[in-house]
Structure formats: structure tokens, C-alpha cells
C-alpha positions, 0 to 999 in steps of 0.5 A: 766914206763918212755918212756925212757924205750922204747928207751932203748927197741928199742937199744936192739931191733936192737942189738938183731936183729944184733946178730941173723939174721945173722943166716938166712942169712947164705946161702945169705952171704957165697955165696955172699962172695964165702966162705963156710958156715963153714967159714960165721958162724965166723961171728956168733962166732966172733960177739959172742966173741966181745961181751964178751970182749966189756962188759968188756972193753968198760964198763970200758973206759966208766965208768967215762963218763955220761951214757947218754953220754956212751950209745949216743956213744954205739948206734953210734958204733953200727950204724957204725958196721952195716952201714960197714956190709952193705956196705962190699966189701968183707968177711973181712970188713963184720966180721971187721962190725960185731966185731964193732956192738958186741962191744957196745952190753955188753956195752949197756945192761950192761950200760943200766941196770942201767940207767933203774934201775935208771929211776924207784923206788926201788920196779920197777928195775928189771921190769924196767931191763926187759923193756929194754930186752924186745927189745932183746926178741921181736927181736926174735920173730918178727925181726929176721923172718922178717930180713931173709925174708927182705934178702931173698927177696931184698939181705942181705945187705938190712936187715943191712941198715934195721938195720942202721935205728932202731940204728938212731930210737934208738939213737934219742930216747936215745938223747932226752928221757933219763934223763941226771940227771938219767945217771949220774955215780956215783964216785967211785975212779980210774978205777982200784978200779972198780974192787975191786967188784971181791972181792967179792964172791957174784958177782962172784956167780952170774956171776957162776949162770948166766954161768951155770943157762942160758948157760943150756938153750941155749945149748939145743937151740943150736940144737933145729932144729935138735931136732926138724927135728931129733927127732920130726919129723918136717919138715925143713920148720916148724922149723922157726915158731917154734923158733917164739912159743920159742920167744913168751915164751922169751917175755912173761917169760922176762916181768913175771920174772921182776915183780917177781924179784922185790917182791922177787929177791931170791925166783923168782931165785930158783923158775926159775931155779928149774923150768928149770931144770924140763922143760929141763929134761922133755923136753927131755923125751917127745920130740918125741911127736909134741904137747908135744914139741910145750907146752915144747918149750914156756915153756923153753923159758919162764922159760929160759928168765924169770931169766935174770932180776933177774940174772942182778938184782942180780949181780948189788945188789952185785957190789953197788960200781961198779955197771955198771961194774957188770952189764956189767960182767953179759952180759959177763957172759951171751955170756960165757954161750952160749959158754958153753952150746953149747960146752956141748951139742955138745959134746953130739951129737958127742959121739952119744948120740942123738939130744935129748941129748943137752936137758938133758944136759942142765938140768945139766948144770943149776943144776949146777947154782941151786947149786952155787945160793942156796950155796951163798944164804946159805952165805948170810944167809936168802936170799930165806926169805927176800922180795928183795924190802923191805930189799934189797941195791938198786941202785940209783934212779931218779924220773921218771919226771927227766928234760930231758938232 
């Protein structure tokens, strides 16, 4: 794989470490700012909302701009956010730098996804889409324990200066690694024939699948610490190195299900989400068990992250003449389905209906994508049959030894 990959993994690292620490953080920032925790955790959903309308608007004001350039000037926003967020004198300044980072969030996995795709051969793009994930995934696992210690132990402000400098890594990386030639958009008219795509059934299927097929994931995720303490019968204390064991199943279904995607894109999804709805039904049958719940918990987080390549692949196939909008829809479509499946599974917990329930529900919630995936397949006509690599459009791509811009 090209080493620009890895300066799009390291982007993704620090964003997927901006959006989530926060939440280990929670008790340091509320006290800090004297304002309850009700009231910090805004910075979770409004960072979470910022992110749905930046992969939207942002994609589009950049869609004409080199995607060098667009991501040069992604990761700067995202620099300044944190650097704010650091520095906040008060509650105000610290959401005003969270908004800020959440905006180039969408934009820069919808962006980046396609100079990914670009940077490889056809057979090796969705591989190549879940390198760039990889960054995501491993902040999960290892930056976002590591984050809440760092602000544990030296002030949370600490853990966002952190963050500033992977943004700098990052950037430097993107500066020097990424073909100029291999970001370059293509034409495609005036900015409103971008949205022409929505046109199309088959783009707003996969936005349906990726509603329905990951929100049904994490809205279950939502509430595993109360499942886990609630349900379980883990200590508190415990729960944090559990959520590691889920992460290490986002890293490992993330990196599988690229490869798969690219052998066959329609199969490896029915093969997934299939799959998750099985892990989430047993899931919530079994949790009363320790050991059960420790294999179910890496198996959800692999199955669950497994289909995000494939998801992204599929979208950026349906959408050829917009490519990078589609593709900045989806990572909507995505926060969308986190807001989803987490509004369902607390409604299941208030009609007391118990902490395992956000599990079973959430099985339905993806049954909910099975159907939509296999009713637009089914339109397709043959699309569980083909090999994606062979017969597939792809997006364009660049040789992978590409002068450098």
C-alpha cells in the first residue's frame, strides 16, 4: 500500500481520537467549566451534528478544489478546532472548537476515500478505503484509553495540545505524501449538477443501508456500559478495557472487511450484516454470561466495523459522477445512524424493557438495512453474483508511484 495511506490513517487517527475522548473527559471538563455533566455532554452531540452538516456542506464547497488541496485545508480546520478547544477560556469557546474539528471530520473521510480509491488499483480500493479507517479504529483502541489517562493525569486541556500535534503530523504527511496527480477531482459541471447523484435510487439505498445496517450497531454500543455493569455484572472499573476488546474487533473486522469488498462488494455485505444480526440477537441472549459477552463484544465490533468499507464502496460506485459527494453522504449517513440507533435503544431502556434491550434492538434496526440492501440488489439484478473487482464501475485511479505534489 502507498505511505500516503498512512498519512490519511494518521488524519483519521487524530479525528477519531477528537470525537471520542471526550467522553473520558467528561467529569474533568464539567467541573472545569462549572457546568453539569448534562450540559458537557453537548459537546459529544453537538460535535456529533457538526459532523453530519460539515460532510455535506464542506464536501460540496470543496468539490472543484484539488483533493490535496481540500484535505491540506481539512486538516488545518481541524488543527485550529482543537488548538481553540485547548486553549477555551470558558464552556462557550470549548463547543465553538469542538464544532470547528467536527466540521472537517465528513469532509475528510468523504474526501479521503476517494484519493484513497485513487492511490491503488481497482481490485485494492476498498482495502485501500479501510487503511485509511484504520485510523478511526485504532483510536478506539489505543488513543482514546491513552487520551483519558494523558487528561487524567496532567488537565484535559492536555490531551486537545496532544491532539493539535498528531493534526500537524498529519497534515505534514498529507503535504508531502499524497500525489497531486492522484487528488485531482474530476469535472463534473456547476456545483448543483453534484447533486444530480440523489437521483438516484441506488445512492440513496446505500445511504438507507448505512443508516439502518451500522446505526443497529451503535445503538447497542451506546449503552454497553450499562449492559455491562447492568446486566454482566462487571465492575465499573472494568468496563474501559472491555470497550479495548470491542475495538480490537473494530480494527481487525475493518482491515477484513476491506479485503473482502474488494473480491466481492455485494456478497461481503450480505455476508455482514447477516452476520450482525445474528452477533446482536445472541448478543443479547447471552449477556448475562462474562465469557459469552467478552467473545460477543469483539464479535460485534468486528462484524459491526467490518461493513464500513463496503458500505463506503458502495455508495462511491452508485454516485461516478459525484463521486466525492457521495461519499461525504455516506460519513453522514453514518453519524445519522449513530443518532438513530442510539435514540432506539434508549427508548427501549425507558419503557423498561432492560439494558439488554439496546441489543435486540438493534438487531432490528440492521434487519432493517438487510432488507433495503437485499431490495436494491434485487433492482440491480445479479449483484450478490457478480465479483465486484471484475465487473464493477470503479473509481479512477492513479499509479501508485505517481509524482509527488
Amino acid at each position: 500500500m502507498p505511505l500516503a495511506l498512512l498519512a490519511l490513517a494518521i488524519g483519521g487517527f487524530g479525528i477519531g481520537l477528537t470525537e471520542f475522548v471526550i467522553m473520558g473527559l467528561l467529569p474533568e471538563v464539567s467541573a472545569d467549566f462549572g457546568v453539569t455533566e448534562t450540559v458537557a455532554g453537548y459537546l459529544i452531540s453537538g460535535y456529533a451534528l457538526a459532523v453530519a452538516v460539515g460532510a455535506i456542506l464542506l464536501t460540496v464547497a470543496m468539490t472543484k478544489l484539488n483533493r490535496k488541496t481540500a484535505l491540506i485545508g481539512l486538516m488545518v480546520l481541524f488543527i485550529i478546532g482543537n488548538v481553540l478547544s485547548a486553549l477555551a477560556p470558558s464552556y462557550e469557546v470549548m463547543m465553538l472548537g469542538r464544532i470547528i474539528a467536527a466540521l472537517c471530520h465528513g469532509a475528510f473521510f468523504g474526501i479521503g476515500s476517494v484519493v484513497a480509491a485513487g492511490l491503488v488499483a481497482p481490485h485494492r480500493q476498498a482495502a485501500a478505503i479501510s487503511m485509511m479507517f484504520a485510523g478511526l479504529t485504532t483510536a478506539n483502541v489505543l488513543g482514546v484509553p491513552l487520551g483519558t489517562f494523558l487528561g487524567q493525569a496532567t488537565g484535559w486541556r492536555s490531551t486537545f495540545w496532544a491532539i493539535s500535534i498528531i493534526g500537524v503530523i498529519a497534515l505534514s504527511g498529507i503535504v508531502a505524501l499524497i500525489p497531486a496527480a492522484a487528488a485531482q477531482a474530476k469535472s463534473t459541471g456547476g456545483i448543483l449538477s453534484e447533486f444530480r447523484i440523489f437521483a438516484s435510487g441506488q445512492v440513496w439505498a446505500s445511504i438507507l443501508i448505512t443508516i439502518f445496517g451500522y446505526g443497529g450497531m451503535f445503538g447497542a454500543f451506546s449503552y454497553m456500559a450499562f449492559t455491562l455493569t447492568g446486566v454482566t455484572g462487571f465492575a465499573s472499573s472494568t468496563v474501559p478495557w472491555l470497550l479495548v476488546l470491542f475495538g480490537v474487533g473494530l480494527f481487525v473486522g475493518n482491515m477484513l472487511g476491506g479485503r473482502a469488498a474488494d473480491k466481492n462488494l455485494g456478497r461481503t455485505l450480505l455476508v455482514l450484516l447477516v452476520g450482525l444480526v445474528i452477533i446482536l440477537a445472541v448478543f443479547s441472549q447471552i449477556a448475562g454470561s462474562q465469557i459469552a459477552t467478552i467473545i460477543a463484544l469483539v464479535f460485534m465490533g468486528g462484524f459491526g466495523f467490518a461493513t464500513v468499507p463496503a458500505m463506503q464502496m458502495r455508495i462511491m460506485r452508485h454516485s461516478q459522477a459525484a463521486p466525492t459527494l457521495g461519499s461525504g453522504a455516506n460519513i453522514a449517513a453514518f453519524n445519522v445512524g449513530n443518532a438513530f440507533g442510539a435514540w432506539i435503544g434508549g427508548i427501549t431502556i425507558a419503557a423498561g424493557l432492560g439494558y439488554s434491550s439496546p441489543l435486540w434492538a438493534g438487531s432490528l434496526v440492521t434487519v432493517a438495512g438487510l432488507i433495503v440492501f437485499l431490495i436494491g440488489g434485487l433492482a440491480r439484478g445479479g449483484e450478490l453474483r457478480r465479483d465486484s473487482a471484475d465487473t464493477e464501475p470503479t473509481l479512477e485511479a492513479e499509479p501508485a508511484h505517481s509524482p509527488q505534489g
